[in-house]
MITILO-724151 format. One line per field, with one value per residue: residue number from 1; residue in one letter; x, y, z of N, C-alpha, C in turn. Coordinates in nm, 3 decimals. Layout:
MITILO-724151
vokol c(NUM,...) $
palum c(A,...) $
n.u c(X,...) $
n.v c(Y,...) $
n.w c(Z,...) $
ca.u c(X,...) $
ca.v c(Y,...) $
ca.w c(Z,...) $
c.u c(X,...) $
c.v c(Y,...) $
c.w c(Z,...) $
This chain:
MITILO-724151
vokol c(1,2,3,4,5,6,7,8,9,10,11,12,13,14,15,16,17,18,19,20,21,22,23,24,25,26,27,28,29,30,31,32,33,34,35,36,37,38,39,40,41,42,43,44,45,46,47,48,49,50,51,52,53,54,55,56,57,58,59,60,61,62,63,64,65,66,67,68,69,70,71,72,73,74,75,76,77,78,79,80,81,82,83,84,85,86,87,88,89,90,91,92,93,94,95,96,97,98,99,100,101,102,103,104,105,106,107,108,109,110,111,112,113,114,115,116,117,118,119,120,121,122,123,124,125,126,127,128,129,130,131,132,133,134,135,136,137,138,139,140,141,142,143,144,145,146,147,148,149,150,151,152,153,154,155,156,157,158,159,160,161,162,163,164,165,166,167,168,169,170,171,172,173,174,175,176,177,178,179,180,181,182,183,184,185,186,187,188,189,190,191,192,193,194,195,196,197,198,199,200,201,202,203,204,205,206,207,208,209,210,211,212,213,214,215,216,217,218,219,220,221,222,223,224,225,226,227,228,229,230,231,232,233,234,235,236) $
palum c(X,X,X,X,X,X,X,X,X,X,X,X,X,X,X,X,X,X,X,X,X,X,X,X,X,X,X,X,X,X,X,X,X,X,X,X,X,X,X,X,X,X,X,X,X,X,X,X,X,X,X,X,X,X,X,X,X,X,X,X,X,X,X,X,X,X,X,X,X,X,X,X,X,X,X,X,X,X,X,X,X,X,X,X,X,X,X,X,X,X,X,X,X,X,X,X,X,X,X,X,X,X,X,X,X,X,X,X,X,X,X,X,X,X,X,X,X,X,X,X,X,X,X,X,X,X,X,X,X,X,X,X,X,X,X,X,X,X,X,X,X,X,X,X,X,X,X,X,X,X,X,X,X,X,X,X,X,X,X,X,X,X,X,X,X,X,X,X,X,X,X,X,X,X,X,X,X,X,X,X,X,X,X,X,X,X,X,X,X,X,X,X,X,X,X,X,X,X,X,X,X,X,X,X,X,X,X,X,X,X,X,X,X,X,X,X,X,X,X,X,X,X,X,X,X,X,X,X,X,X,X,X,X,X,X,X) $
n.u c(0.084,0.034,0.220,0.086,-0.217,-0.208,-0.205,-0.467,-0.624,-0.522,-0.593,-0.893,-0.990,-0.949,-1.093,-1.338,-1.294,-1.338,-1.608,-1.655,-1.622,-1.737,-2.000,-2.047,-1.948,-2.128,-2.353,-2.311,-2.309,-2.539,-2.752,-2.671,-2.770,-3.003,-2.997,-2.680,-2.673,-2.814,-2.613,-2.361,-2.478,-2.603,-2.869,-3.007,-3.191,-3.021,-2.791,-2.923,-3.028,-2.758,-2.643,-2.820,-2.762,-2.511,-2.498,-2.664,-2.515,-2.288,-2.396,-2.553,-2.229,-2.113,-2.256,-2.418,-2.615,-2.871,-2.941,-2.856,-3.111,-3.309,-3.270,-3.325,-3.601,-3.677,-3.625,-3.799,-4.006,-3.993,-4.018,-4.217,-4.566,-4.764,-5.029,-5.045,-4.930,-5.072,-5.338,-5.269,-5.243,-5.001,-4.763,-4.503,-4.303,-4.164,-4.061,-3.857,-3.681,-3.616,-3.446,-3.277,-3.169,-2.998,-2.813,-2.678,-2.565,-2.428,-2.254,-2.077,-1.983,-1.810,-1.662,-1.524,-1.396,-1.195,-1.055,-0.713,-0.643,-0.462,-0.381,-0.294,-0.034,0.312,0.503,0.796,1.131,1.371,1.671,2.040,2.149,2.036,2.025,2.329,2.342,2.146,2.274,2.539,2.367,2.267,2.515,2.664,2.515,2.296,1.990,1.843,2.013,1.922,1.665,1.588,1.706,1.484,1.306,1.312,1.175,1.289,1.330,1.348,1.356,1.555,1.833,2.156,2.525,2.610,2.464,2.235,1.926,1.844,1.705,1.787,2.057,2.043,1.954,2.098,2.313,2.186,2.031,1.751,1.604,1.702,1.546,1.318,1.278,1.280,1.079,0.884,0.862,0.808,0.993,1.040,0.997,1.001,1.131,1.445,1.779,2.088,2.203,2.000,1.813,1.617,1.531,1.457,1.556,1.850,1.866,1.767,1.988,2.207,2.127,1.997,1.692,1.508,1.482,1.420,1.131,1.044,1.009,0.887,0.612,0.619,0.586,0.316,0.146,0.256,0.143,-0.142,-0.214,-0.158,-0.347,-0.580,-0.547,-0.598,-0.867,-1.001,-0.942,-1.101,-1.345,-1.367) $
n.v c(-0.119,0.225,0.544,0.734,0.634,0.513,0.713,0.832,0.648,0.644,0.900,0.906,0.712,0.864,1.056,0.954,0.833,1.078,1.138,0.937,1.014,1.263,1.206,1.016,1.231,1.398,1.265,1.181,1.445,1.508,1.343,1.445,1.530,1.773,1.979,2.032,2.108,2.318,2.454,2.483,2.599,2.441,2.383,2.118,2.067,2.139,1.978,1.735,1.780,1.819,1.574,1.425,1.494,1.467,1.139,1.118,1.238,1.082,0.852,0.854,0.885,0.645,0.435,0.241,0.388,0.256,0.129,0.355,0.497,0.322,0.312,0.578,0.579,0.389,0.539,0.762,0.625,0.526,0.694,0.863,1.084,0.897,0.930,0.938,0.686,0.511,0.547,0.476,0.254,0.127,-0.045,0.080,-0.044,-0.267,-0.120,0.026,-0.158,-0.271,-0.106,-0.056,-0.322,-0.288,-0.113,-0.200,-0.386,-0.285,-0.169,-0.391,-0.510,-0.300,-0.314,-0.522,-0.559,-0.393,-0.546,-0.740,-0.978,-1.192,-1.253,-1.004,-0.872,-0.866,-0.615,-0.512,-0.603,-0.375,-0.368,-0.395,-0.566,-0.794,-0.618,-0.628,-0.889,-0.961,-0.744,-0.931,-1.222,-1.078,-1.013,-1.255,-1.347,-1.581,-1.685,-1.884,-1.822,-1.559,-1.535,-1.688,-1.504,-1.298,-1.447,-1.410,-1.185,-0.965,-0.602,-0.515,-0.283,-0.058,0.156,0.077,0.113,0.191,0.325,0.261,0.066,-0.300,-0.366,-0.159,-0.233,-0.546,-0.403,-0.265,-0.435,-0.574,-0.846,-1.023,-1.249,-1.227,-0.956,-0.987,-1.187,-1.014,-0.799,-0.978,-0.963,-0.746,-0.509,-0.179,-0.010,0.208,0.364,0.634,0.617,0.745,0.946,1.013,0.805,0.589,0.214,0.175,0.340,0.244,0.006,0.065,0.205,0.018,-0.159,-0.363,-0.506,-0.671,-0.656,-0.366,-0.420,-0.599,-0.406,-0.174,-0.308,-0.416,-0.153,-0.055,-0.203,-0.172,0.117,0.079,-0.092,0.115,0.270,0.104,0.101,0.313,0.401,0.220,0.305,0.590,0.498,0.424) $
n.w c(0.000,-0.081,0.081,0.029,0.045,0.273,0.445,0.398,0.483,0.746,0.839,0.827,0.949,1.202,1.132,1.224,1.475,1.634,1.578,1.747,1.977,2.020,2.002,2.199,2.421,2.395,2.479,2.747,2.843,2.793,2.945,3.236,3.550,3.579,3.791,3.770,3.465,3.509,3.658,3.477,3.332,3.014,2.801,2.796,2.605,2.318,2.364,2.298,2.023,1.900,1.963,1.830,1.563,1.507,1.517,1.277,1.100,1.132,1.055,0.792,0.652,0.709,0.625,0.413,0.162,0.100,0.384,0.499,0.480,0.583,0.852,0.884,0.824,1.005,1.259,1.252,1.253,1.512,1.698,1.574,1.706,1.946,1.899,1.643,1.539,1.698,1.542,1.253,1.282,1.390,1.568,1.774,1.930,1.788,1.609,1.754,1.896,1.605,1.499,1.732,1.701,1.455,1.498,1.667,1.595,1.363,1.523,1.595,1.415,1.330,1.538,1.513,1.246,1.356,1.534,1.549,1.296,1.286,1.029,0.889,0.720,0.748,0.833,0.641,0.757,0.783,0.721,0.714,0.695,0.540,0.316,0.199,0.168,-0.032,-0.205,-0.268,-0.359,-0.623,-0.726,-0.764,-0.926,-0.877,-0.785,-0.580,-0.373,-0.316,-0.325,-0.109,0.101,0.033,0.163,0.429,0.455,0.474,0.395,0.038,-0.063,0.063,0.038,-0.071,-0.013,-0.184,-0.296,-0.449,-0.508,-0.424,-0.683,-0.849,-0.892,-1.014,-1.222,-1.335,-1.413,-1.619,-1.516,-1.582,-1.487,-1.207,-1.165,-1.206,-0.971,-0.768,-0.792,-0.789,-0.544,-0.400,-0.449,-0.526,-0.820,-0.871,-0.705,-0.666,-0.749,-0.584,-0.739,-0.910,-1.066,-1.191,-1.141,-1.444,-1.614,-1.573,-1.702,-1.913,-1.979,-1.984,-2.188,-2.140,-2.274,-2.198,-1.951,-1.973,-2.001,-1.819,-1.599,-1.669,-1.729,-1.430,-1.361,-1.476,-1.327,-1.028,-1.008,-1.060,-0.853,-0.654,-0.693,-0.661,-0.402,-0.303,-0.424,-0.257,0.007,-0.003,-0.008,0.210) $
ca.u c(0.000,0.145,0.231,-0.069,-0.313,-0.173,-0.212,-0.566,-0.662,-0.518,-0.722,-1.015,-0.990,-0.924,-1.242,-1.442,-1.326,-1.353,-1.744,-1.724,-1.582,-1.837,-2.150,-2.008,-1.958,-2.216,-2.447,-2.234,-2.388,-2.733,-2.800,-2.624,-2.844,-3.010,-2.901,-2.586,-2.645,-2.779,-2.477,-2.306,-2.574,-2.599,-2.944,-3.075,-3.250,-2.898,-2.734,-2.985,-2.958,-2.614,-2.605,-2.900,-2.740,-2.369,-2.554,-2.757,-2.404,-2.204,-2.471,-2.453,-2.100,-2.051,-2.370,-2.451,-2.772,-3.022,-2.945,-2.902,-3.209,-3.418,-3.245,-3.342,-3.670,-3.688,-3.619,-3.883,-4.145,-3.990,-4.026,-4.406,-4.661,-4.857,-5.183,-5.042,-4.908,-5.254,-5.417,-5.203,-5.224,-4.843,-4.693,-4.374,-4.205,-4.110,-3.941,-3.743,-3.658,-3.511,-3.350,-3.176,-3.070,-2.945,-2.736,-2.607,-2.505,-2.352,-2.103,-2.032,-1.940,-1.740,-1.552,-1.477,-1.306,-1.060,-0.975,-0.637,-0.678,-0.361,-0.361,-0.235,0.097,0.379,0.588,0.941,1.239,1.479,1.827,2.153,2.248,1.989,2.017,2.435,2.332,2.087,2.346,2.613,2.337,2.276,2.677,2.694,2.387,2.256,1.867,1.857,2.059,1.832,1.512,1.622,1.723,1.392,1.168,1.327,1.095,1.371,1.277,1.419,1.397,1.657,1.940,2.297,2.595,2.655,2.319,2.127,1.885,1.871,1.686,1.836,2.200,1.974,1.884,2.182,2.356,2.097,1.977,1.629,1.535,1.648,1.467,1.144,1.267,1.285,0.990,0.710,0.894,0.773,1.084,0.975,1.032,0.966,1.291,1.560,1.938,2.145,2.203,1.825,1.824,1.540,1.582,1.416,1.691,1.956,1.819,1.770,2.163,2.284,2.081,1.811,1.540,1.413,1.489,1.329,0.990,0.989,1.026,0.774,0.503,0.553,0.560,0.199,0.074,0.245,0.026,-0.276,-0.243,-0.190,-0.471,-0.715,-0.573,-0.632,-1.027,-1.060,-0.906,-1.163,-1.450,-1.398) $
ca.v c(0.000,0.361,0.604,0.840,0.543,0.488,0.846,0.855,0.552,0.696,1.010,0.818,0.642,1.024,1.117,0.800,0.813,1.253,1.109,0.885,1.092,1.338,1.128,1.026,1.356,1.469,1.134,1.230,1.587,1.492,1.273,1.469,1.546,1.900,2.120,2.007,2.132,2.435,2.556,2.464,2.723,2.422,2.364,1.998,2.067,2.201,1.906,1.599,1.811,1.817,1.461,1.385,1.551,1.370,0.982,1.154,1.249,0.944,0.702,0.934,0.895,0.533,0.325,0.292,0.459,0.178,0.129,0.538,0.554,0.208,0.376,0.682,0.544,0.354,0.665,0.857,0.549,0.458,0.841,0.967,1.048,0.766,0.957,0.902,0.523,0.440,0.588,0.448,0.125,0.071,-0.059,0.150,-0.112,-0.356,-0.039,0.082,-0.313,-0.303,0.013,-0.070,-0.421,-0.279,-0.017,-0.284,-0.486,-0.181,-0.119,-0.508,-0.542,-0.195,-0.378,-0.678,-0.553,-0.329,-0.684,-0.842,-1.149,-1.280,-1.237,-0.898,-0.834,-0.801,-0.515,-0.574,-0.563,-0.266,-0.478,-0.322,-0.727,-0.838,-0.590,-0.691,-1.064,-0.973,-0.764,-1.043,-1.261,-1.009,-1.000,-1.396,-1.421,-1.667,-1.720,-1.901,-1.726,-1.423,-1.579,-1.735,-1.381,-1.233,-1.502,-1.379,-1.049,-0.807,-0.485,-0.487,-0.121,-0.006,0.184,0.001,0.197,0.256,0.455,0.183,-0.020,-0.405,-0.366,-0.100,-0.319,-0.633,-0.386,-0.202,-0.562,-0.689,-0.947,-1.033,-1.330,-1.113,-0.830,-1.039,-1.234,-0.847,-0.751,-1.001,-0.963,-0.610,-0.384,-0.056,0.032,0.386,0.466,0.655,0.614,0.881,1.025,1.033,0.724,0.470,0.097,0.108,0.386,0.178,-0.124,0.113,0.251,-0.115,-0.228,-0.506,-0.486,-0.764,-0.597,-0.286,-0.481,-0.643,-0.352,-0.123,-0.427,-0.378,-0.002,-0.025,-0.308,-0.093,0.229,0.034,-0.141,0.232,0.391,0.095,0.107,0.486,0.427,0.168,0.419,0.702,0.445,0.407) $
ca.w c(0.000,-0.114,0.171,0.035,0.077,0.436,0.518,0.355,0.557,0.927,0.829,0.811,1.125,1.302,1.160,1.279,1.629,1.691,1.589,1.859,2.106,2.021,2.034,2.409,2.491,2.414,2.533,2.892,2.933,2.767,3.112,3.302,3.611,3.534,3.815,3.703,3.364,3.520,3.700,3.357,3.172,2.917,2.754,2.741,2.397,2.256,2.379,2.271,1.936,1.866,1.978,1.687,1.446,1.495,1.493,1.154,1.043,1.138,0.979,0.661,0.611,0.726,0.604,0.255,0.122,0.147,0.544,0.580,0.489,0.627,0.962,0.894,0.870,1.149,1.417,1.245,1.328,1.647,1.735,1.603,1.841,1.992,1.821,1.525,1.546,1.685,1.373,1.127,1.374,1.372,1.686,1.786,2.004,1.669,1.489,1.832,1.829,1.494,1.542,1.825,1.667,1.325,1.532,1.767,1.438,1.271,1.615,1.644,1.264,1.339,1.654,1.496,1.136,1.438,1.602,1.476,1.284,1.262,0.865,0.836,0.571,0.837,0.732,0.590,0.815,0.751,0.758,0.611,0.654,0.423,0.166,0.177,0.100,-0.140,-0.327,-0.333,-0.434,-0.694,-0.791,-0.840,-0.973,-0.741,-0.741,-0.488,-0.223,-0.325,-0.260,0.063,0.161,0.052,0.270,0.571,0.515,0.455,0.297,-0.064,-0.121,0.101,-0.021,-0.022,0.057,-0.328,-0.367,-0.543,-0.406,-0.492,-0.804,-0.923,-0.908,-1.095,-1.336,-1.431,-1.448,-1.725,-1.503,-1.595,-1.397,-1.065,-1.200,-1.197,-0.885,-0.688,-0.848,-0.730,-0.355,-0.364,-0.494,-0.602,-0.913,-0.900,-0.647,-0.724,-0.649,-0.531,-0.827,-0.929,-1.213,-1.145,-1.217,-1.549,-1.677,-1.578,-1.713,-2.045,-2.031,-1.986,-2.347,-2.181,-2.363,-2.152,-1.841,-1.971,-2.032,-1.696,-1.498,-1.725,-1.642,-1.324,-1.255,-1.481,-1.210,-0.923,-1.080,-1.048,-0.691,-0.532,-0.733,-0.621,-0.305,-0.270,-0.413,-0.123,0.146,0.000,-0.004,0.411) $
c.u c(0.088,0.133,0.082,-0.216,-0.330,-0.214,-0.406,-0.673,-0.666,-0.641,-0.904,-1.074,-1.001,-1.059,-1.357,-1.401,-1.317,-1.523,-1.819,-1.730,-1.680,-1.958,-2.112,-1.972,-2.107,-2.364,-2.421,-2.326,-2.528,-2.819,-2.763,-2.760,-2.922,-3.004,-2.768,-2.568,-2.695,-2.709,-2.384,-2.338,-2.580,-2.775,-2.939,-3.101,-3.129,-2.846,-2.844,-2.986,-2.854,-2.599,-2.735,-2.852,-2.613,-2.414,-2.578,-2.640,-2.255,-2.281,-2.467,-2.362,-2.066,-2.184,-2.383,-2.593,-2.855,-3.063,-2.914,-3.068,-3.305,-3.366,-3.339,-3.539,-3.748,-3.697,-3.721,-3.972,-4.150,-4.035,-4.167,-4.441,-4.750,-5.001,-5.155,-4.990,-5.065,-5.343,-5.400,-5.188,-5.078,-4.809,-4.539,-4.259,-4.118,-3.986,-3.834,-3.688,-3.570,-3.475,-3.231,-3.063,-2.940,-2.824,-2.602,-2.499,-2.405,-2.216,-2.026,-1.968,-1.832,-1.585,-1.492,-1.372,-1.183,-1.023,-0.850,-0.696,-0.542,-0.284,-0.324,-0.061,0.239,0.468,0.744,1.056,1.366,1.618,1.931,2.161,2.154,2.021,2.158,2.432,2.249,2.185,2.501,2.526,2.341,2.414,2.720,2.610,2.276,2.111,1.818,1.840,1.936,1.655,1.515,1.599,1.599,1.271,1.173,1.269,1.195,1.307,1.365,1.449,1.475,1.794,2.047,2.377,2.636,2.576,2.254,2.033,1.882,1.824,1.759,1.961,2.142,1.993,1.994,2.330,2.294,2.063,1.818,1.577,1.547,1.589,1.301,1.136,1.212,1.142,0.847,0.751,0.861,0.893,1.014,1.031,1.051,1.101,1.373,1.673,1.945,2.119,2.070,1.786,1.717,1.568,1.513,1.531,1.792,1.925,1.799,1.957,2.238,2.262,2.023,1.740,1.460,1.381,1.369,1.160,1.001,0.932,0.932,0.663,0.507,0.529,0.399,0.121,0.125,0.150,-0.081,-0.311,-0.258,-0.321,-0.605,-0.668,-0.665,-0.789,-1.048,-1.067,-0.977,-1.290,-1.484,-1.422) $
c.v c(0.124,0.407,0.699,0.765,0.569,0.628,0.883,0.768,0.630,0.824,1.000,0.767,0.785,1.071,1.040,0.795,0.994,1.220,1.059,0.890,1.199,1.297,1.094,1.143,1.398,1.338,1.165,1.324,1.559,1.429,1.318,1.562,1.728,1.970,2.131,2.098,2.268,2.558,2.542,2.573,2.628,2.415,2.223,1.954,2.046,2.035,1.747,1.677,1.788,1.664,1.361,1.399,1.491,1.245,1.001,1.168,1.139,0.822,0.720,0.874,0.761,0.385,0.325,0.309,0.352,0.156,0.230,0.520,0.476,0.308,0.522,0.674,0.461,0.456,0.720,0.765,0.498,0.630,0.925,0.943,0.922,0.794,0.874,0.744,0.477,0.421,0.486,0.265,0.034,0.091,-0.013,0.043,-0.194,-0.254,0.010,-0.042,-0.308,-0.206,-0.025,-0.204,-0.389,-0.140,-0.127,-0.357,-0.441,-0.199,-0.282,-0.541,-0.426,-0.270,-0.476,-0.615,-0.446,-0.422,-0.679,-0.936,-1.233,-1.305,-1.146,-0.860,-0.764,-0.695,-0.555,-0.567,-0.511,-0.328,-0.421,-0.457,-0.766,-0.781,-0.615,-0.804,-1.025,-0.878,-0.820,-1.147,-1.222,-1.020,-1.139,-1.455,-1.556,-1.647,-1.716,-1.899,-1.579,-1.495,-1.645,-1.596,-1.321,-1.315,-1.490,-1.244,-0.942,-0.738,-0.453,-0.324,-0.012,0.021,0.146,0.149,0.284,0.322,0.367,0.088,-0.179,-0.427,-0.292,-0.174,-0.441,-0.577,-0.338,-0.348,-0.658,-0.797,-0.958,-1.108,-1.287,-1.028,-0.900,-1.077,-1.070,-0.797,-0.815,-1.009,-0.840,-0.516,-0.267,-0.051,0.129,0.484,0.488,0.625,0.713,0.959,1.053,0.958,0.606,0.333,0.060,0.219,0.359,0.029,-0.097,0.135,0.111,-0.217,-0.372,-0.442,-0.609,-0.695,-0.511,-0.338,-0.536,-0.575,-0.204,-0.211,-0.368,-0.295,0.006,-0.124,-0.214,-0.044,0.140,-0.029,-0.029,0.265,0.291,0.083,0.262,0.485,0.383,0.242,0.551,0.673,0.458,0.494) $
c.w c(0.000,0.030,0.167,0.067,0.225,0.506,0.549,0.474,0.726,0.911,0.822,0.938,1.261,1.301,1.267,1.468,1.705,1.663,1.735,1.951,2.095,2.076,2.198,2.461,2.546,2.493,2.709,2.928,2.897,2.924,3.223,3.427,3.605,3.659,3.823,3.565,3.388,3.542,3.594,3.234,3.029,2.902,2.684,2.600,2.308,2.244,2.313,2.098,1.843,1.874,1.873,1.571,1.386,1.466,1.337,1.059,1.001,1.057,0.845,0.581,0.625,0.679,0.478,0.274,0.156,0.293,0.590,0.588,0.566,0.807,0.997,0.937,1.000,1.298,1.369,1.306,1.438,1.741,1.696,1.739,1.811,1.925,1.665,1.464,1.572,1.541,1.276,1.167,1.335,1.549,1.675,1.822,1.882,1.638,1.606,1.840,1.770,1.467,1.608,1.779,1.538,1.408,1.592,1.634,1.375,1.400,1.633,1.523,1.286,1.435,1.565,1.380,1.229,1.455,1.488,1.414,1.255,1.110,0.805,0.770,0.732,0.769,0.738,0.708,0.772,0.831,0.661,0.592,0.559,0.295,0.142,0.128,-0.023,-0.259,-0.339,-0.390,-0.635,-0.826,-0.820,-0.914,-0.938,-0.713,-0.599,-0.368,-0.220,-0.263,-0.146,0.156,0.171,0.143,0.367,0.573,0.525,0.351,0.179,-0.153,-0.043,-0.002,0.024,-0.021,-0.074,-0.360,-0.447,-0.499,-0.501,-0.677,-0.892,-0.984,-1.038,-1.248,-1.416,-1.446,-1.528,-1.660,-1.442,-1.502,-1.235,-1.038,-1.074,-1.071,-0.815,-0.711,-0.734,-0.562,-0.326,-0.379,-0.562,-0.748,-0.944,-0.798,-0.722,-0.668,-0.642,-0.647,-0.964,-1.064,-1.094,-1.225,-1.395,-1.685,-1.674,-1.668,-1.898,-2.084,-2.056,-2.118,-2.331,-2.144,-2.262,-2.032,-1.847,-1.960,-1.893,-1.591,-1.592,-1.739,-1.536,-1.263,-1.292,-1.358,-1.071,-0.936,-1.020,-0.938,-0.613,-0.575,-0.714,-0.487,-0.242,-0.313,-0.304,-0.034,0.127,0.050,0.191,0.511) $
């Protein structure tokens, strides 16, 4: 996942819990005993308000349309007057019922996708010693040793001491089948070395043509993993 995803994502999460610190705020002073809220000078109304209008706002933003609105419906029929339920001979208790369950549902489905599950993408380990083995693999050409190196979860897009990171070395050494190896282990393609040459301009100055094609594949497949990560992380 890109860094702008990741950012997009935490920002997301900031909003979602300043909601839920709100709604308990404000749920706090709404009950709060009223000559309490008188020596406070707040107004009851104000406060059950504000704390209608955040739920109305949070369900909004986090429900999709058909269950904004079945919700939306629901508080209006759990909420007429009793003249008018009689009338219309609709019992209230059912719709505060399935109100209360489809809320309960929403925060328990909310809890649960926070839990761990044990299945989450550990992140790489930043090792000068790995990326050293991976570029002597690199320099004997050695499969292998390289894919040994990369199942221990080192981070392949660290920069070596020469300013290049492992691919880049692969690339400006014409070797294709490390290219590809580097590639589906998650190497960027899109870093630069020091001197601001990415692995698919070294991979051009050095004259493979195979190279070049491996590593223009995968910057268009990078491209397209951030930009649906980044719809997902707008969608949330």
């Amino acid at each position: 996942m890109s860094t702008e995803a990741g950012m997009l994502i935490k920002d997301n999460r900031n909003r979602e819990w300043m909601l839920v610190a709100m709604v308990a705020i404000a749920s706090i002073l709404a009950n709060l005993p009223e000559e309490w809220l008188e020596q406070l000078s707040v107004n009851r109304t104000w406060l059950l308000a504000l704390l209608a209008l955040t739920i109305f706002i949070a369900l909004f933003l986090y429900l999709k349309f058909q269950f904004f609105f079945l919700v939306v419906a629901l508080a209006i029929g759990a909420n007429m007057p009793s003249s008018v339920s009689d009338t219309l001979g609709i019992s209230r208790m059912p719709l505060v019922i399935a109100m209360a369950a489809m809320v309960g549902i929403s925060l328990i489905n909310y809890v649960v996708a926070l839990l761990p599950t044990g299945l989450e993408v550990k992140p790489k380990e930043k090792s000068k010693e790995g990326i050293v083995a991976l570029f002597y693999a690199i320099e004997k050409g050695n499969l292998v040793y390289a894919q040994k190196v990369l199942s221990m979860n080192f981070d392949p897009n660290l920069i070596h001491d020469n300013g290049y990171s492992p691919l880049m070395y692969a690339a400006a050494r014409g070797d294709a089948k490390m290219c590809d190896l580097l590639v589906r282990n998650g190497a960027d393609v899109n870093l630069m070395s020091r001197d601001g040459d990415t692995a698919l301009e070294l991979a051009l100055r050095s004259g493979s043509a195979e190279v070049a094609d491996i590593l223009k594949k995968a910057r268009a497949d990078q491209i397209a993993r951030e930009e649906a990560a980044r719809a997902k992380a707008q969608k949330k």
